[in-house]
C-alpha positions in Angstrom: 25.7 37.1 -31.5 24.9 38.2 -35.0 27.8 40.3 -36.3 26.0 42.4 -39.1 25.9 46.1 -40.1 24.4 48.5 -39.3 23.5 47.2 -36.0 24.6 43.7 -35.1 22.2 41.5 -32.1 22.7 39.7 -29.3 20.0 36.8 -27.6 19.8 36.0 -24.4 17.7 33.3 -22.7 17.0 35.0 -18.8 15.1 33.1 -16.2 12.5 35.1 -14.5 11.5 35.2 -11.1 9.4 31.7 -11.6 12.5 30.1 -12.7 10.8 30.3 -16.2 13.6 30.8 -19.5 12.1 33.6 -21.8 14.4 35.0 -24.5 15.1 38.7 -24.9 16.8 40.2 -28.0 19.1 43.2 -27.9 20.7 45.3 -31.0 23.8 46.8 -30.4 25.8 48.9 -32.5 27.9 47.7 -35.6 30.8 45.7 -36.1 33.0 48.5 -35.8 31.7 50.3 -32.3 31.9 46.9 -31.3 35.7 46.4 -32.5 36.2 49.3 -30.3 34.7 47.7 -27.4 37.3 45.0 -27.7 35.2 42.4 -29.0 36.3 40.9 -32.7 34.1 39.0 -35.0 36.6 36.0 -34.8 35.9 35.5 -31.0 33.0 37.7 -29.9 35.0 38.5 -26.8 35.3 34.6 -26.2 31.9 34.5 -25.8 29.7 31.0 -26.9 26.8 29.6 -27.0 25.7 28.4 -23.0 28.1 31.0 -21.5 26.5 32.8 -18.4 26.9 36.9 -19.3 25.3 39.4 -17.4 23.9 42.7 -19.9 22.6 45.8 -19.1 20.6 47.6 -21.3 17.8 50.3 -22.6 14.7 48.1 -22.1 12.2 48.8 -25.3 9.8 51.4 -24.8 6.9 48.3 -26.0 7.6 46.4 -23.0 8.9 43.4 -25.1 12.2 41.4 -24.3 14.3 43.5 -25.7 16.3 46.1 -26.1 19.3 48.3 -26.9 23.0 46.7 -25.2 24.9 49.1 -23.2 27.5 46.8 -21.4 28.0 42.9 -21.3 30.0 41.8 -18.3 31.3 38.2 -18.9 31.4 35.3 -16.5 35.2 35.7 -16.1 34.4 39.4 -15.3 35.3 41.2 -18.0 33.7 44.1 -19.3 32.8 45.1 -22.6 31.3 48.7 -22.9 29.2 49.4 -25.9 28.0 52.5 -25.4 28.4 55.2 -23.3 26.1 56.5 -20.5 24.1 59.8 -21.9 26.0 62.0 -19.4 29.0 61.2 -21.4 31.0 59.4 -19.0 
């Protein structure tokens, strides 16, 4: 994860239905939307390199792998939120 402003970035490497590894690239929102997600620059919610973490996200209109973060639920199960749905929930 790339802790930056304005927006900081997360990569992934996702099999596909081959079994093939492709990377996708998402952008999430800056260091502090992400401090209120829970997550801190220190630990990135525990998260490292190899860790299995299952995202959802706004898939780019382009139809390349990537994409803007939503939520990131981590192998443990917990949840960090980054954004909230556009119904406002």
């Amino acid at each position: 994860m790339e802790w930056i402003n304005p927006h900081s970035y997360l990569t992934v490497n996702v099999k596909d239905a081959d079994g093939k590894v492709q990377k996708w690239a998402f952008e999430l929102g800056g260091p502090e939307s992400l401090r209120r997600a829970g997550l801190s620059r220190a630990d990135r919610g525990g998260m490292k390199p190899g860790d299995q973490v299952t995202v959802m996200a706004l898939a780019a209109k382009d139809g390349s792998n990537s994409g803007f973060l939503q939520e990131i639920k981590m192998g443990d199960g917990r949840v960090f939120k980054l954004a909230t749905d556009p119904n406002g929930q």
